[in-house]
C-alpha positions as CSV (number, residue, x, y, z in Angstrom):
1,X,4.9,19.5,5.1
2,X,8.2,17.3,3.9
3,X,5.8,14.6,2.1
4,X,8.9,11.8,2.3
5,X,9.1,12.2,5.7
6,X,5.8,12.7,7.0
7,X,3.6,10.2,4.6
8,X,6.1,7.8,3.2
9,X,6.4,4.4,5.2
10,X,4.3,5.4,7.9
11,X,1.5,3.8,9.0
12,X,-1.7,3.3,7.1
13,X,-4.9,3.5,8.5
14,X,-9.0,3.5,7.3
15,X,-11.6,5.7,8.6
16,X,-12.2,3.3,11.3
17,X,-8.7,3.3,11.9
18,X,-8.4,-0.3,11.0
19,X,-4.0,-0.5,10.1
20,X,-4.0,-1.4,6.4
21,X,-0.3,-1.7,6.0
22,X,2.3,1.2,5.2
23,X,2.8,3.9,3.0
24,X,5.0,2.5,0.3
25,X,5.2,4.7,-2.8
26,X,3.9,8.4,-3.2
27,X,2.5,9.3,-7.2
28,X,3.3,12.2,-8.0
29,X,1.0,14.0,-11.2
30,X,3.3,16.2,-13.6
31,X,1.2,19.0,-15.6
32,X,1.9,21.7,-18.3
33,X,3.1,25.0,-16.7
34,X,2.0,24.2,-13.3
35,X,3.4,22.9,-9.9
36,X,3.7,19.3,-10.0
37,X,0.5,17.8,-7.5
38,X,0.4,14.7,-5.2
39,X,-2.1,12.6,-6.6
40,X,-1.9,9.3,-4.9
41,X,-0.7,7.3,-2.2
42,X,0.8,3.5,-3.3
43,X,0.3,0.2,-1.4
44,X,2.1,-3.0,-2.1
45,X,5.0,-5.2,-2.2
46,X,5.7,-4.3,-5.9
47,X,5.7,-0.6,-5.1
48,X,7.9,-1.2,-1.8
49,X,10.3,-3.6,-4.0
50,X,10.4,-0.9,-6.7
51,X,11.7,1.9,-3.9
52,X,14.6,-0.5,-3.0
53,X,15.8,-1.4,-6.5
54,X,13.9,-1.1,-10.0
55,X,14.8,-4.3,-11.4
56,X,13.8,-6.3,-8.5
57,X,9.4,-4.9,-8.7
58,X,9.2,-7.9,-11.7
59,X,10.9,-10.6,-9.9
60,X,8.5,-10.0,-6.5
61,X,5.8,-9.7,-8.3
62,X,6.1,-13.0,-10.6
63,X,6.9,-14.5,-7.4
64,X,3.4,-13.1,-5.9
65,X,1.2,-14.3,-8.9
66,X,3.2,-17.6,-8.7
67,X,2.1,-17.9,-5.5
68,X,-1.5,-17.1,-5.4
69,X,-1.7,-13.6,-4.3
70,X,-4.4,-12.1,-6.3
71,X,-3.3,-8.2,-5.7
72,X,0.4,-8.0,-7.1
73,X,0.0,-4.6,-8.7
74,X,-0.1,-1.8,-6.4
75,X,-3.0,-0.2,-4.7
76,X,-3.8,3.6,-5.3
77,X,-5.3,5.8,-3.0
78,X,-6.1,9.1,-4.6
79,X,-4.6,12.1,-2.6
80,X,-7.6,13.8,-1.7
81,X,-8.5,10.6,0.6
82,X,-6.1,11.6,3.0
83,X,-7.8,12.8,5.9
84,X,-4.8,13.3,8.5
85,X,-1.6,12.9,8.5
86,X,-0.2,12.6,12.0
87,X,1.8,9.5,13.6
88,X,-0.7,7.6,11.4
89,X,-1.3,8.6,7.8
90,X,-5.2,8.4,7.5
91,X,-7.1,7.7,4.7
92,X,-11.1,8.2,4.3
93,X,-11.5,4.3,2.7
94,X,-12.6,1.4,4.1
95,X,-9.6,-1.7,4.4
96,X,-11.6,-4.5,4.0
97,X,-13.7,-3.0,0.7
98,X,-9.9,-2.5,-1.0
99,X,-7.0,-4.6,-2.0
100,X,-4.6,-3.5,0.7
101,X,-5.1,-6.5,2.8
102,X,-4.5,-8.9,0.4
103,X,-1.1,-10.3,1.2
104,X,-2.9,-10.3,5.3
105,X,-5.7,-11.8,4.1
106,X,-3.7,-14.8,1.7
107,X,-1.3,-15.3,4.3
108,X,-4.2,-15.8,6.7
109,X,-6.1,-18.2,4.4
110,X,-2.8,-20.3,3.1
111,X,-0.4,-20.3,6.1
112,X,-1.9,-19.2,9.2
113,X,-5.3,-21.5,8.9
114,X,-3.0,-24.4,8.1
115,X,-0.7,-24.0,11.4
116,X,-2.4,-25.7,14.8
117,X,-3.9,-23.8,16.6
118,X,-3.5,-20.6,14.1
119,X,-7.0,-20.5,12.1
């Protein structure tokens, strides 16, 4: 399996295949004398920022605090959660009991709902 290509940015999605965003960071754990392991998953803007250019992960997440997000550190999924990883990379969690809808779920509460028609 090439990890960046099959996992990385593709879709996200529970056990009952609810989407739960993308794929934005992998964690990889580094050990003594053995082969490095995959040991999470990472979902967030920070993470996604991070990928694109280092210094910019502070400035998106200040902005995302400032802002009212809640979640603006990343969200780990440990490895061993990943049931499949197909077109879809699925993970044996539940979306709505985790953070990863956050940014859906503010977005909903402090944009959408206050549009005519959109709450």
């Amino acid at each position: 399996m090439d990890v960046i290509r099959d996992v990385l940015d593709n879709q996200l999605v529970d056990r009952n295949q609810r989407k739960m965003g993308k794929v934005d960071g992998i964690v990889m754990e580094l050990r003594d004398r053995e082969p490095p392991r995959l040991a999470y998953i990472e979902v967030g803007v920070t993470t996604l920022a991070k990928r694109l250019n280092p210094r910019l992960a502070p400035l998106i997440a200040a902005i995302v605090s400032k802002w009212g997000a809640k979640q603006s550190e990343p969200f780990r999924i440990p490895w061993s959660k990943v049931r499949d990883i197909g077109i879809d990379v699925e993970v044996d969690v539940e979306a709505e009991a985790t953070p990863a809808l956050g940014y859906e779920k503010w977005l909903r509460d402090r944009i959408i709902a206050r549009i005519p028609g959109g709450g």
